[in-house]
Biopython code that builds the backbone (N, CA, C, O; Angstrom):
import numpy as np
from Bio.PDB.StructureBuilder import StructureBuilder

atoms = [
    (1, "UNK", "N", (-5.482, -25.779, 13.714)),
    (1, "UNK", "CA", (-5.995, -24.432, 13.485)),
    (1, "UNK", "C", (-6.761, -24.005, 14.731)),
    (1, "UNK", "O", (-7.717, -24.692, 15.093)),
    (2, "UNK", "N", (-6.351, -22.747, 15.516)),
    (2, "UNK", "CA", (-7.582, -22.482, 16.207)),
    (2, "UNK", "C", (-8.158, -21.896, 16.314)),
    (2, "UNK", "O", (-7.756, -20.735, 16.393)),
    (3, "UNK", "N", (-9.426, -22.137, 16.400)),
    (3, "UNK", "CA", (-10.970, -21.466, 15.862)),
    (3, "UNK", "C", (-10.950, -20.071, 16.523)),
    (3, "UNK", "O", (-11.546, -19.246, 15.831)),
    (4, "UNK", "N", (-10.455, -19.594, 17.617)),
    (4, "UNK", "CA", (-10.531, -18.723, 18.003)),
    (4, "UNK", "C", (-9.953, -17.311, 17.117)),
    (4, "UNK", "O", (-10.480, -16.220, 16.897)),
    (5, "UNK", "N", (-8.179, -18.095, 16.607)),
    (5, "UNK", "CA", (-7.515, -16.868, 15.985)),
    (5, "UNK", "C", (-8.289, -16.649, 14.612)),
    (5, "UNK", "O", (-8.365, -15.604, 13.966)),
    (6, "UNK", "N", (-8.999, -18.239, 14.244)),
    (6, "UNK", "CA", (-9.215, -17.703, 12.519)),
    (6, "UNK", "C", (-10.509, -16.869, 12.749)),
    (6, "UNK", "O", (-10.822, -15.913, 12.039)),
    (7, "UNK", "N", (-11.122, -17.254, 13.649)),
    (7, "UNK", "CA", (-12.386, -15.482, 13.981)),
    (7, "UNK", "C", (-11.808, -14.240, 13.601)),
    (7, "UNK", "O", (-12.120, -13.431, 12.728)),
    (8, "UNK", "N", (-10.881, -14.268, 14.461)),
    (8, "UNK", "CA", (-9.990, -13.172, 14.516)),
    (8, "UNK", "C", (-9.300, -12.350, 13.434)),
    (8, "UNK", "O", (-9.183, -11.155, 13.161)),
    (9, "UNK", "N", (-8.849, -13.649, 12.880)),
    (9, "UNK", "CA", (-8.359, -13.130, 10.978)),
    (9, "UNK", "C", (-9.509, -12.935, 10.236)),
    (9, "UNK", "O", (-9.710, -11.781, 9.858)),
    (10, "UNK", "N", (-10.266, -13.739, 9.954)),
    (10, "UNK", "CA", (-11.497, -13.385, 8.891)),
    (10, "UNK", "C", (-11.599, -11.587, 9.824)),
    (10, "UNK", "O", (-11.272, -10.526, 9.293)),
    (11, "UNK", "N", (-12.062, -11.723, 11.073)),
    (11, "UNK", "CA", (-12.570, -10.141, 11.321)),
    (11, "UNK", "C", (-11.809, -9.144, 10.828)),
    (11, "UNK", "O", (-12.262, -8.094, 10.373)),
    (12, "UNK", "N", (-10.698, -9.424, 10.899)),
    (12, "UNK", "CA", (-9.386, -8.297, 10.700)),
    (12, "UNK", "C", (-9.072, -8.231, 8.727)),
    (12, "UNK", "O", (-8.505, -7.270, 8.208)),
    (13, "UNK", "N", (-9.548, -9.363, 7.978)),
    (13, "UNK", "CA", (-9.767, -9.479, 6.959)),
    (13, "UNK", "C", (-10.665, -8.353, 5.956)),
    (13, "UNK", "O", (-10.407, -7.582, 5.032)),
    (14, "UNK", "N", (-11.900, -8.784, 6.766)),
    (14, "UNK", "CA", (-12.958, -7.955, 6.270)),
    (14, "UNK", "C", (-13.550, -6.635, 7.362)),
    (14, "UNK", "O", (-14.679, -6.216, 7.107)),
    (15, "UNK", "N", (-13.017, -6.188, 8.201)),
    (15, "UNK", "CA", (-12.904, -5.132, 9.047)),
    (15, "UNK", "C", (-11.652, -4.116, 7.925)),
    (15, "UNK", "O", (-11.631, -2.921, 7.628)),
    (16, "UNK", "N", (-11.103, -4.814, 7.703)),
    (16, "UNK", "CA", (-9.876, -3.859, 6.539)),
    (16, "UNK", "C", (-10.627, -2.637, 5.658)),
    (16, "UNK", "O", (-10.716, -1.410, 5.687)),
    (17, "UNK", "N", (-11.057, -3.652, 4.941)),
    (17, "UNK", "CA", (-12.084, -2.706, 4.204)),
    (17, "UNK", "C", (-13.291, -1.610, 4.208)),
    (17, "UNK", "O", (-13.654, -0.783, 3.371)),
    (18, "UNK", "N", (-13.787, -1.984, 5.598)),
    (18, "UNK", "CA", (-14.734, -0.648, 6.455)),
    (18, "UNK", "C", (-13.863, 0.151, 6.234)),
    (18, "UNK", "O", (-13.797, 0.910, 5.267)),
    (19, "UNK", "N", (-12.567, -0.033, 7.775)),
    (19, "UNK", "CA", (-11.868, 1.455, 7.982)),
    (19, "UNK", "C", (-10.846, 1.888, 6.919)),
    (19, "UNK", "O", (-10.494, 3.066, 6.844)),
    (20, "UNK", "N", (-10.325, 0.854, 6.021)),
    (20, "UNK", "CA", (-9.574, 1.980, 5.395)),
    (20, "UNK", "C", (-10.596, 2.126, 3.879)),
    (20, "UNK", "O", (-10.026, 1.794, 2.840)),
    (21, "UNK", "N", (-11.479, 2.418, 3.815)),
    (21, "UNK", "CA", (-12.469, 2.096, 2.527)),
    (21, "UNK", "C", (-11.520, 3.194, 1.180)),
    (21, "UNK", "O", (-11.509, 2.906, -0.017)),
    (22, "UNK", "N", (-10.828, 4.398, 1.780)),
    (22, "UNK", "CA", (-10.429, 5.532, 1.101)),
    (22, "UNK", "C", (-9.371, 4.714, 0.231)),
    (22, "UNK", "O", (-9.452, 4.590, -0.991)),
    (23, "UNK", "N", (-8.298, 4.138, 1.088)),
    (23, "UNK", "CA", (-6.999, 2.949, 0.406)),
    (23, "UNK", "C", (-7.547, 1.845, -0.348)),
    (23, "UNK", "O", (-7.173, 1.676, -1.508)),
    (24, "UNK", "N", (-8.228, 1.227, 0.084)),
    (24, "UNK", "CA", (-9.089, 0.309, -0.799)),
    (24, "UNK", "C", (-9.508, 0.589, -2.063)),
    (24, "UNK", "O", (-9.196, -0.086, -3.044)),
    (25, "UNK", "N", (-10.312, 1.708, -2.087)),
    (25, "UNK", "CA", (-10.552, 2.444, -3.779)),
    (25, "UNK", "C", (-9.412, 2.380, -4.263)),
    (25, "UNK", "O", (-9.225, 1.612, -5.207)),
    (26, "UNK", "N", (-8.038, 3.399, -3.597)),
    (26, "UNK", "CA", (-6.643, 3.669, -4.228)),
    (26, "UNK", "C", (-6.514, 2.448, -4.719)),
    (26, "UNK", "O", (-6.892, 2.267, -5.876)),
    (27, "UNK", "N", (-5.908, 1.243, -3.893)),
    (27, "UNK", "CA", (-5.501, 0.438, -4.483)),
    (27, "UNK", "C", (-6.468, -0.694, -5.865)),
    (27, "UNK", "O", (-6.008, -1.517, -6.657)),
    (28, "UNK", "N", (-7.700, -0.290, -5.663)),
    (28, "UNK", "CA", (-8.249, -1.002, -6.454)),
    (28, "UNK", "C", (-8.479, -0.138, -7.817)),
    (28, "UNK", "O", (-9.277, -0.581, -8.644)),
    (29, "UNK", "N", (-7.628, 1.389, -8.130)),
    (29, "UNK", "CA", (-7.896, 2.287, -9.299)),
    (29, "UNK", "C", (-9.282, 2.688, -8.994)),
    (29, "UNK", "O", (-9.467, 3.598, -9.802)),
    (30, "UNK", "N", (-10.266, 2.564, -8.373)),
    (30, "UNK", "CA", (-11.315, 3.372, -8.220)),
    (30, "UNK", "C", (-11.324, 4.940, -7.893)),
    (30, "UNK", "O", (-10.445, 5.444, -7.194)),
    (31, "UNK", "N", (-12.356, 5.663, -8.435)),
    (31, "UNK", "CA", (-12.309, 7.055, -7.763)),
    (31, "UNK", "C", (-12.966, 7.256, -6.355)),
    (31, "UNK", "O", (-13.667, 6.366, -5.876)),
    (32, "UNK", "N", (-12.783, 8.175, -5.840)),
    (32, "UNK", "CA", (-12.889, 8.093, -4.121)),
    (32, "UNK", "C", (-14.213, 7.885, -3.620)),
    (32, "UNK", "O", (-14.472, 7.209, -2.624)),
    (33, "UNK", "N", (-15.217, 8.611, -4.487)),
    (33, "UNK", "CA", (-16.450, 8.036, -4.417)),
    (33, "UNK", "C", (-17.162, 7.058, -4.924)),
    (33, "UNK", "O", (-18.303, 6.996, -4.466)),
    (34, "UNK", "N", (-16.825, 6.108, -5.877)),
    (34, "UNK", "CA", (-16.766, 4.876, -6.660)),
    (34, "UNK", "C", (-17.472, 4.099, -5.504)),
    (34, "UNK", "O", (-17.066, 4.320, -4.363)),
    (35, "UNK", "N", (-18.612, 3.105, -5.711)),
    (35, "UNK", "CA", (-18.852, 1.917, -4.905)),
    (35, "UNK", "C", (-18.005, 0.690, -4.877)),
    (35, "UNK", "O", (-18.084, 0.030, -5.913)),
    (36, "UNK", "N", (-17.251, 0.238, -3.998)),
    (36, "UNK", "CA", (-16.714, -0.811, -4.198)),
    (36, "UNK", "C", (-17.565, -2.298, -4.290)),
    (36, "UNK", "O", (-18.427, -2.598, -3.464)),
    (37, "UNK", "N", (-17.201, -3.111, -5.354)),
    (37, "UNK", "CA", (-17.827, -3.917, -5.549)),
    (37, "UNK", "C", (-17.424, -5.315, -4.722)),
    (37, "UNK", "O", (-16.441, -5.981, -5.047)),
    (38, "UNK", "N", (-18.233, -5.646, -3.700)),
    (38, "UNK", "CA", (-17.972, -6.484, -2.740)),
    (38, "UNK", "C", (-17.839, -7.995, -3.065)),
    (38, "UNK", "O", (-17.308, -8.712, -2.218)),
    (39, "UNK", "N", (-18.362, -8.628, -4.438)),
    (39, "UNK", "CA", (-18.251, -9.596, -4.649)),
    (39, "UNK", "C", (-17.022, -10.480, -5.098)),
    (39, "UNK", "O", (-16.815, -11.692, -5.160)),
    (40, "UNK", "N", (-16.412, -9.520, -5.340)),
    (40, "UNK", "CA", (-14.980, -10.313, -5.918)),
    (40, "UNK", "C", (-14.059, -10.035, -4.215)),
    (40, "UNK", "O", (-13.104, -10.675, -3.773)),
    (41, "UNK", "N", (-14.492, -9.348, -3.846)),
    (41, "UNK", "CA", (-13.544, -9.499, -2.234)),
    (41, "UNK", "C", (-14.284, -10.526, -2.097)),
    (41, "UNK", "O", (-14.060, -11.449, -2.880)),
    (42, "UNK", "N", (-15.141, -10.660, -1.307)),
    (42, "UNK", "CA", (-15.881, -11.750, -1.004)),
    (42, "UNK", "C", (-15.572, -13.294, -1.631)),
    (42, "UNK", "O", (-15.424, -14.364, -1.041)),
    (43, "UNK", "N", (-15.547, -13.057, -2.663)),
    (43, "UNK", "CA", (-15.089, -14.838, -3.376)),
    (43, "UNK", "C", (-13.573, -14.717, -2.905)),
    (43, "UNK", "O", (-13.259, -15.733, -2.286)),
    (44, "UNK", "N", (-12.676, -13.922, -2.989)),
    (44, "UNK", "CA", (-11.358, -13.717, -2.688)),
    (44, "UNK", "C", (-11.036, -14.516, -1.254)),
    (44, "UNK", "O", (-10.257, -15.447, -1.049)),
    (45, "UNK", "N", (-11.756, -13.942, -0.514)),
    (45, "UNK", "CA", (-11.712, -13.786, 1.342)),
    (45, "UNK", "C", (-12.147, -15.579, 1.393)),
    (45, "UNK", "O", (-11.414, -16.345, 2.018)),
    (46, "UNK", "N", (-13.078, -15.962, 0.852)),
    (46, "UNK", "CA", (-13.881, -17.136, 0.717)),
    (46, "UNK", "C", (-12.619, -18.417, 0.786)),
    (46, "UNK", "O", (-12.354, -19.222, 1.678)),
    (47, "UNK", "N", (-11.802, -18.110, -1.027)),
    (47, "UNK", "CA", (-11.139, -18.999, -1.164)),
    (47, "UNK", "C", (-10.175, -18.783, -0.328)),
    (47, "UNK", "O", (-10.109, -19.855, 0.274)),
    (48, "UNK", "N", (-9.141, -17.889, 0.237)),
    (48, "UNK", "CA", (-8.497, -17.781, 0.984)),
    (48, "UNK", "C", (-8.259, -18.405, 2.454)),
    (48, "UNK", "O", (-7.272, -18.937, 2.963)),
    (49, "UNK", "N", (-9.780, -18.079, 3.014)),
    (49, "UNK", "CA", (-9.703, -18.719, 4.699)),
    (49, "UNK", "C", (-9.840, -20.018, 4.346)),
    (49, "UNK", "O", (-9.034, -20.725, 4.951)),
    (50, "UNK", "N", (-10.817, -20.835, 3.318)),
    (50, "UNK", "CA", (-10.891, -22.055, 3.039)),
    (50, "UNK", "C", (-10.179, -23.039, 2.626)),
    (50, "UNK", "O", (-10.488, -24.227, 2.717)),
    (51, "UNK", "N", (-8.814, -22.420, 1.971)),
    (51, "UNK", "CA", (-7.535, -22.600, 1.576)),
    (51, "UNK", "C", (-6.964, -22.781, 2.654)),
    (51, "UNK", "O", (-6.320, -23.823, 2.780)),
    (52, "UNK", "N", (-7.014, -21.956, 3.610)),
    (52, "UNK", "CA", (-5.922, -21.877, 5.036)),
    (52, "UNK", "C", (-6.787, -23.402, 5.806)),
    (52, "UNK", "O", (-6.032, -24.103, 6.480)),
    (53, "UNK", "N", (-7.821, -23.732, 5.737)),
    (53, "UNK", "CA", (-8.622, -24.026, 6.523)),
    (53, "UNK", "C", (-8.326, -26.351, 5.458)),
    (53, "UNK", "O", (-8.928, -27.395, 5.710)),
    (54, "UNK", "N", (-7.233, -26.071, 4.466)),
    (54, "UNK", "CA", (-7.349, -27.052, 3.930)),
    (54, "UNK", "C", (-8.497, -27.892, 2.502)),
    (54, "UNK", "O", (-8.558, -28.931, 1.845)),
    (55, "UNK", "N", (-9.114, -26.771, 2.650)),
    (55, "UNK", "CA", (-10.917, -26.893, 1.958)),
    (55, "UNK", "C", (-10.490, -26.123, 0.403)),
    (55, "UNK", "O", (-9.943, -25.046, 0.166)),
    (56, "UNK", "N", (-10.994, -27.169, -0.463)),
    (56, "UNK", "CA", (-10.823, -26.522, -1.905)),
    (56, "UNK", "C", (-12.061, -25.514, -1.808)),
    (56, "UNK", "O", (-12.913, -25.806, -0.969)),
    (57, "UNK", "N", (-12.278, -24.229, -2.660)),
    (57, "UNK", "CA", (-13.227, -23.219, -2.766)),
    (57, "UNK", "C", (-14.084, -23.715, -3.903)),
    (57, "UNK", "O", (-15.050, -23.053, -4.282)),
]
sb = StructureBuilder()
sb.init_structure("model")
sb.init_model(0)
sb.init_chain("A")
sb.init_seg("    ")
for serial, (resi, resn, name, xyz) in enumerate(atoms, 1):
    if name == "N":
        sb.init_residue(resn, " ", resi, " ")
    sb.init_atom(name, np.array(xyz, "f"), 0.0, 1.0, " ", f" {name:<3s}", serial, name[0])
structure = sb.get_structure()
């Protein structure tokens, strides 16, 4: 694995969600002004890189 690209993915991971925040609601059924609730991305993103990374979550 190298440490450099998985920087790179986690950033591009959770950089997703800043700029497209408008698609993010869409796809999550929220209304456009709705707060998105960061914790279930967050455990998501968690098990995911840690998964890639070989590591049970």
């Amino acid at each position: 694995l190298d440490a450099r690209l998985l920087l790179m993915h986690i950033w591009a991971m959770t950089q997703s969600y800043a700029d497209y925040a408008i698609q993010t609601r869409v796809m999550l059924g929220l209304p456009p002004e709705a707060p998105i609730d960061r914790e279930p991305i967050a455990r998501e993103l968690v098990a995911f890189v840690l998964g890639g990374c070989g590591i049970k979550a």
